[in-house]
C-alpha positions in Angstrom: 53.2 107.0 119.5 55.4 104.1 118.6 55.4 104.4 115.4 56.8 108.0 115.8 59.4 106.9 118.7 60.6 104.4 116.7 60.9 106.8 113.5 63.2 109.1 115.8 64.8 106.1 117.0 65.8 105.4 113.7 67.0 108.5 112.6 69.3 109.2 115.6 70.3 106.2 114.7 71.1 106.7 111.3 72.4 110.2 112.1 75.3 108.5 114.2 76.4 106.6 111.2 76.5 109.3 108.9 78.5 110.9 111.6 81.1 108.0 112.5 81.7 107.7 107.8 82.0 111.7 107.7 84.8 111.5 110.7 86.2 108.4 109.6 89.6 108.4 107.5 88.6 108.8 104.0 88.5 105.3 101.6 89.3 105.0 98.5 86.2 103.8 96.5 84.1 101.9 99.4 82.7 99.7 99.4 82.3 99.1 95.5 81.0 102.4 94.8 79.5 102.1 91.3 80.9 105.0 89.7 84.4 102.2 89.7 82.1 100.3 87.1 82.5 103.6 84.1 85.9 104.9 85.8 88.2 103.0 83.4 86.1 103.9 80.4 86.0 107.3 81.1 89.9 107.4 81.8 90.4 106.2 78.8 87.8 108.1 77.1 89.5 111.2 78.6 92.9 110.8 77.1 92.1 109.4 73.6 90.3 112.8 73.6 93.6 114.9 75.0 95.8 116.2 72.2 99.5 114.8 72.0 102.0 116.4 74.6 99.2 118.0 76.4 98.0 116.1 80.2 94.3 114.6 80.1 91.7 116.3 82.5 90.9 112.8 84.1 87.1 112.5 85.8 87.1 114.3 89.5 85.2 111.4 90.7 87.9 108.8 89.6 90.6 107.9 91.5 94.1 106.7 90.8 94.0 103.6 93.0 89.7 102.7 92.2 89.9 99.8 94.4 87.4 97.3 94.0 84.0 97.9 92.3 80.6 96.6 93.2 80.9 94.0 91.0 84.4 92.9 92.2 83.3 93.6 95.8 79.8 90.9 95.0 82.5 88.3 93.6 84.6 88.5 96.6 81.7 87.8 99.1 80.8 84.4 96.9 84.3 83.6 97.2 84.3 83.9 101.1 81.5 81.3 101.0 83.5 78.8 98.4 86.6 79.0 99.5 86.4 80.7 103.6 90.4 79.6 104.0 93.6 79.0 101.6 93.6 75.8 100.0 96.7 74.3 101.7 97.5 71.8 103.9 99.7 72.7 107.4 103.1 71.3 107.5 102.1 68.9 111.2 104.4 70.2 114.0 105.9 67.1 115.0 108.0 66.5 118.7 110.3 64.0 117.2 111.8 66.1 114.6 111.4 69.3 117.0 112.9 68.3 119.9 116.0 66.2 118.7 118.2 68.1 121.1 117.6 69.6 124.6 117.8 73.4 123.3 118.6 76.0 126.1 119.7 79.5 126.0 122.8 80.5 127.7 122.7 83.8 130.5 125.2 86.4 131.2 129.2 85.8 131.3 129.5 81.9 131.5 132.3 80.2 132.9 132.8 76.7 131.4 134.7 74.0 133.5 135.9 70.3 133.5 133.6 68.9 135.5 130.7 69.6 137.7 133.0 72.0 140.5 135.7 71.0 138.7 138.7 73.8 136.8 138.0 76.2 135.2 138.9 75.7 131.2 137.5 78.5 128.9 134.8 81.0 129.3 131.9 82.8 127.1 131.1 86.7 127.0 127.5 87.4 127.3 125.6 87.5 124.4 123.3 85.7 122.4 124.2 82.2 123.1 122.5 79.2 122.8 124.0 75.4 123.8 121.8 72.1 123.8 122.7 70.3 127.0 123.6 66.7 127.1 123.6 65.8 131.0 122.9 67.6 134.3 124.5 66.8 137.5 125.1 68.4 141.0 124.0 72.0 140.0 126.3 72.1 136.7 125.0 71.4 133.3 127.1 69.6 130.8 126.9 71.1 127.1 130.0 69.1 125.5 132.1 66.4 126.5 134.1 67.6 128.9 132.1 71.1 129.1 129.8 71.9 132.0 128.7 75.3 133.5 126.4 76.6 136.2 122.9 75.6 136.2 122.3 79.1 136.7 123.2 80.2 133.7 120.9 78.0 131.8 117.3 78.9 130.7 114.7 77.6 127.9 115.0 78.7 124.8 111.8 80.1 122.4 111.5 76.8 120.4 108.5 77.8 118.1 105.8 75.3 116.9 105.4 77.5 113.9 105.6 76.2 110.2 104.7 76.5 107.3 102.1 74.6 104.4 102.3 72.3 101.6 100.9 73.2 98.0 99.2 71.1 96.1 96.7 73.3 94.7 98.1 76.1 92.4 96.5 79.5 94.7 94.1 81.6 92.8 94.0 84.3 95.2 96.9 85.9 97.5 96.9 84.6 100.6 98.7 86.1 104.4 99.8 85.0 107.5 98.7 87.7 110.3 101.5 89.1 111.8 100.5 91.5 114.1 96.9 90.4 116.1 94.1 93.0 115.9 91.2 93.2 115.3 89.4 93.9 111.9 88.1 96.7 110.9 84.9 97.3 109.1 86.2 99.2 106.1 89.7 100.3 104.9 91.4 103.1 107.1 89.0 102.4 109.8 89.1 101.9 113.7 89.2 98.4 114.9 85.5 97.1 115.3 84.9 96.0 119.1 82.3 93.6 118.4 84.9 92.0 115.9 87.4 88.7 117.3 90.7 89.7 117.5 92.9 87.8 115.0 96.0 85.8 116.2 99.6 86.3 115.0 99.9 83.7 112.5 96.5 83.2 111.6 96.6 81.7 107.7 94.3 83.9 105.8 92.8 84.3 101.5 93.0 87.8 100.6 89.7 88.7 98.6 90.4 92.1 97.4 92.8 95.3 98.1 92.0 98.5 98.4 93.7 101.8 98.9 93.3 103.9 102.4 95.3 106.9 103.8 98.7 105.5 102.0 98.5 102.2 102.9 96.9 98.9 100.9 94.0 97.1 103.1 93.2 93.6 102.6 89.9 92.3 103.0 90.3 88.9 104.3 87.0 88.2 105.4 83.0 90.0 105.2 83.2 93.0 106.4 86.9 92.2 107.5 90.1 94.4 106.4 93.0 94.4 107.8 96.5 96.4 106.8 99.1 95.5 105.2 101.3 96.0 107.8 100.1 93.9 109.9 100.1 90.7 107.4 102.8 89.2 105.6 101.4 87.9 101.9 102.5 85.1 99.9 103.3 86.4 96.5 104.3 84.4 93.5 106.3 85.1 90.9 107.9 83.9 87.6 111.1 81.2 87.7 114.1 83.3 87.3 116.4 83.2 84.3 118.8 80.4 84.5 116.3 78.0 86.6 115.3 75.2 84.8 112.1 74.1 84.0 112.0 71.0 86.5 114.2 72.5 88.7 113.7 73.0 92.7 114.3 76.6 93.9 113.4 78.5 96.7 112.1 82.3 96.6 113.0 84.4 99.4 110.6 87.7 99.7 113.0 90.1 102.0 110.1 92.4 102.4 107.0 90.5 103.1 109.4 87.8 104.9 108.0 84.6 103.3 109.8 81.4 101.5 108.2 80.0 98.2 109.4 76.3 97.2 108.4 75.9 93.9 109.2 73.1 91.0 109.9 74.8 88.3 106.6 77.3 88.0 104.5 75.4 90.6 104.2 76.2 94.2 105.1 73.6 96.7 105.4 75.3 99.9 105.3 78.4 101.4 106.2 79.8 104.9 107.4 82.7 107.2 111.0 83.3 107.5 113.4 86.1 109.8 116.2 87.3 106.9 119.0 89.8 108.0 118.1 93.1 110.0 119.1 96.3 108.4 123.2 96.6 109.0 123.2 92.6 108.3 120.9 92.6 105.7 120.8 89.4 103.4 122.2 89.7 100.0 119.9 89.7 96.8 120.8 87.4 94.0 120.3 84.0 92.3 122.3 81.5 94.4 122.7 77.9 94.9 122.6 75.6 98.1 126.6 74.1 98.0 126.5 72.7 101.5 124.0 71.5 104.3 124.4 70.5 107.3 122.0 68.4 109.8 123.3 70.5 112.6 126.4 72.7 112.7 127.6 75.3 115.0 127.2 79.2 114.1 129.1 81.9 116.0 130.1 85.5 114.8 131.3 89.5 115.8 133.7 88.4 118.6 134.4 90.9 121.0 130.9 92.8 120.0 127.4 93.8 121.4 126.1 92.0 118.5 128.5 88.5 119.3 126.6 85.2 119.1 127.4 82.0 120.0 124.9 79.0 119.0 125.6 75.1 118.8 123.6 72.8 117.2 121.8 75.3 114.3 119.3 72.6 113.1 118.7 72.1 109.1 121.1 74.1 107.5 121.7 74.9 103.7 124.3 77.5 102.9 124.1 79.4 100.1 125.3 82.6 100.2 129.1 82.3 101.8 128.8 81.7 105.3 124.5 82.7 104.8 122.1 79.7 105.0 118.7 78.6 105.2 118.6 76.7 108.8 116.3 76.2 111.3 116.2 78.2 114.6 115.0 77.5 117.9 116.2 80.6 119.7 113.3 83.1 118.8 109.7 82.5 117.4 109.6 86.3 115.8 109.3 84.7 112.1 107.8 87.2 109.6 110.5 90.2 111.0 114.1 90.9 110.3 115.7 88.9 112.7 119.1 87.5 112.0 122.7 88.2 111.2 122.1 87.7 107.5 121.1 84.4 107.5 117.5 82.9 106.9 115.9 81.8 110.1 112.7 79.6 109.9 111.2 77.5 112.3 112.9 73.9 112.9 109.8 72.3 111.3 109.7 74.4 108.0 113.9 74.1 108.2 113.5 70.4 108.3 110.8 70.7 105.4 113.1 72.0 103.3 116.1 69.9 104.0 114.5 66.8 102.8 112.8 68.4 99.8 116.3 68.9 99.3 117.7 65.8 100.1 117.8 63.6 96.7 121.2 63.7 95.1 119.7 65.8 92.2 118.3 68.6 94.5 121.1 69.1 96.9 122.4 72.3 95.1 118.5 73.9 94.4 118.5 77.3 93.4 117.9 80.2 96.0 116.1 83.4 94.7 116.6 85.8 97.1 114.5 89.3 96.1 111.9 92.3 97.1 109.2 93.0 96.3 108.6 96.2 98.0 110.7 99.0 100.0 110.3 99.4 103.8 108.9 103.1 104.3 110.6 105.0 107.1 106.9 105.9 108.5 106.5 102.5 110.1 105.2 102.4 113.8 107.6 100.6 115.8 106.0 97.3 116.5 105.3 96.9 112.4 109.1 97.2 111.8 110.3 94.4 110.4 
């Protein structure tokens, strides 16, 4: 009798899984079906065959985006076990270069006076404002000489510990920082699996193969782990751009995935998450160079607007682009989306990074690529927006 319970056992059993991959959305060619193996044969079989002007009948079993075959899908899983993270090395947050100034965030419509109680002598609209304050006495907060304003209207600002990582490795593979924390799911297009650890936001991840679900690209990052694309930005390299020099320093700035590249001349450096202009102050595509940098400098902009800002201190800065740098920011930690007012925001520690790979008289004015490599679709959920 147990034989035959566990027989029925079994089949129910198997009867549920059939179920859940019948229901589930449909994939692309997974997991490695072996039919991908003969697909590009046949193709090609098929329109060697077709008479000039006339459209090859292609195989009904092949599709246009094949994915990964069995054999590509065995490969990936030895790679997992050779090489089970990117091989990088993490740019070390460090306090000291962090935390030079006292960053705070300013609230609401800010009178500025004198002196702590003292006369009034200018004020601020509300806005996005950001001071670094120098001393703090009897309820007042002094942000310049001669500058103090209610305690009140002072808060923290979102310093992030973010950055970025050094190259010295040439990357065989794509690799991703998570963007968006889910879980994984078990196969492209599918649900999140339950039993599965959900992956942080900026979680550094090798992608081992790409395959093609419901519209979207999935990523399998790990065994029996994909994840979509929207929820990852990927480091992608590409060739030095005409007019770069073979030993020259330049940095590659990827408006849609949101990532720097450092490279020297055709080898990668360093790579990290950046914030470039949202949509109506969208950073400018072209082949620039740095012709100005700044340890810290104050930014400010749209006076007399919703939009106005008003920041002192912007750590790290290298302008390139007009009044559009590269500079550290310490007033939002929401690197790898659209973020800024045209400029290129990265964290303090990756800002830094850059400003002393910079530094040596004969890499002040490195080039700046700034380029796509995709198109935002309009059919984005709202929390993938970027």
């Amino acid at each position: 009798m147990r034989t035959w319970q566990t027989l029925l056992v079994s089949l129910v059993v198997l009867i549920g899984l059939a179920l859940e991959v019948s229901s589930a959305p449909v994939a692309f060619a997974f997991p490695g079906d072996r039919r991908d193996e003969s697909c590009a044969e046949r193709i090609a079989a098929a329109i060697a065959a077709t008479p000039e002007g006339e459209t090859p009948q292609l195989p009904d079993d092949c599709v246009e985006h094949p994915g990964m075959s069995a054999v590509e899908l065995r490969a990936a899983e030895a790679e997992m076990t050779a090489h089970p993270y990117p091989d990088v090395v993490h740019v070390p947050y460090q306090e000291e270069v962090v935390w030079t100034r006292a960053y705070r965030r300013m609230v609401g419509h800010v009178i500025i006076y004198d002196a702590p109680n003292g006369n009034p002598i200018g004020e601020l609209a509300a806005g996005y404002n950001y001071v670094t304050v120098i001393n703090e006495q009897d309820g007042f907060i002094q942000i310049n000489y001669g500058q103090w304003v209610a305690k009140d209207h002072i808060t923290w600002a979102d310093v992030s510990k973010f950055s970025g990582v050094e190259i010295s490795v040439q990357p065989k593979r794509s690799f991703a920082w998570m963007l968006a924390e889910a879980r994984p799911s078990r196969y492209p297009g599918g649900p999140p699996d339950k039993s599965a650890e959900v992956i942080p936001r900026y979680t550094l991840m090798n992608i081992y193969g790409v395959e093609y679900a419901n519209g979207w690209e999935w990523y399998l990052v790990g065994p029996g782990q994909w994840v979509q694309q929207i929820r990852v930005a990927t480091v992608k390299s590409i060739p030095r751009p005409e007019g770069v020099g073979e030993r020259d320093r330049w940095i590659a700035i990827d408006l849609y995935e949101q990532i720097a590249v450092a490279y020297e001349g055709e080898r990668i450096v360093f790579a990290t998450l950046i914030s470039s202009g949202l949509p109506k102050t969208n950073t400018r595509e072209g082949l620039f160079k740095i012709y100005d940098r700044y340890e810290a400098t104050r930014m400010s902009g749209f006076a007399g607007q919703p939009q106005f800002y008003y920041i002192e201190e912007v750590p790290y800065v290298m302008y390139f682009d007009g009044d559009i740098g590269l500079h550290g920011t310490y007033w939002h930690d929401r690197f790898g989306y659209r973020q800024s007012r045209g400029c290129v925001n990265m964290s303090i520690m990756d800002a830094w990074w850059l400003y002393e790979w910079t530094a040596p008289e004969e890499y002040q004015d490195a080039w700046v690529y700034v380029y796509s490599s995709g198109t935002y679709r309009r059919d984005l959920p709202a929390w993938a927006r970027r």
